[in-house]
C-alpha positions as CSV (number, residue, x, y, z in Angstrom):
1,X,-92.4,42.0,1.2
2,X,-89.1,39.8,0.5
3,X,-88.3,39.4,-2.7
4,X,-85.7,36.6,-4.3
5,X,-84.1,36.7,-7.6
6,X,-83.1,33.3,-9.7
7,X,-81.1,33.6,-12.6
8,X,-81.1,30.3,-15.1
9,X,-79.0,29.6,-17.4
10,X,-80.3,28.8,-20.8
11,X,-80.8,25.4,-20.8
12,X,-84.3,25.7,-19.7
13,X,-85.0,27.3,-23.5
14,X,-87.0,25.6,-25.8
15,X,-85.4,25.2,-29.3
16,X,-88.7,24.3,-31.1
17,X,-92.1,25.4,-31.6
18,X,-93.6,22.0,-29.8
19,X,-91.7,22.9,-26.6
20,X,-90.4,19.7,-26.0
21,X,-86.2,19.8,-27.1
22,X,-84.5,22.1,-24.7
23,X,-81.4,23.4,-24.8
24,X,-80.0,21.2,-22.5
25,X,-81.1,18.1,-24.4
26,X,-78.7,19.9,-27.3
27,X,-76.2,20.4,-25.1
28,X,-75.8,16.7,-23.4
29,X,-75.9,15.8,-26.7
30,X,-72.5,16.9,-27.4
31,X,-69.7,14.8,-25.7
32,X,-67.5,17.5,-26.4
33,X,-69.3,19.5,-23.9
34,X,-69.5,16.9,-21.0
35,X,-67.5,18.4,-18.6
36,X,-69.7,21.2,-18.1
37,X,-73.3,19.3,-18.4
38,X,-73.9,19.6,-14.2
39,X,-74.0,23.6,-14.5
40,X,-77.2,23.5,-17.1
41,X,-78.5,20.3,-15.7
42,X,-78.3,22.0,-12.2
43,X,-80.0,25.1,-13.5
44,X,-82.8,22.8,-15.1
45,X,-83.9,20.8,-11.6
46,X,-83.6,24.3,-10.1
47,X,-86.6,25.3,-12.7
48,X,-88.2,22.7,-12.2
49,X,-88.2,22.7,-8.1
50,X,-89.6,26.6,-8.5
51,X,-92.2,25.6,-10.7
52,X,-93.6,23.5,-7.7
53,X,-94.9,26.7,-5.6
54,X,-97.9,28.4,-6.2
55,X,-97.2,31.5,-4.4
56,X,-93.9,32.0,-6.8
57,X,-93.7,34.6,-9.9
């Protein structure tokens, strides 16, 4: 068996109990963080291409 390891970043972290304000949504929110928004935006469509397959842990 082959296994693969993805490491996120935290912008895939809920920050309330609804689960629907993530981190990154705090993050872009900031201007004074917007030259570094494509690393937890990148890490976010990675999440959500993985959560696509079935046959993925």
């Amino acid at each position: 068996m082959i296994r693969f390891g993805f490491i996120l970043g935290a912008g895939s972290l809920y920050t309330d109990e609804s689960k629907s304000k993530l981190t990154y949504d705090l993050i872009t929110s900031d201007d004074s963080t917007k030259h570094w928004h494509a690393t937890p935006e990148n890490q976010l469509y990675e999440l959500e291409f993985l959560r696509h397959f079935k046959n993925v842990n």
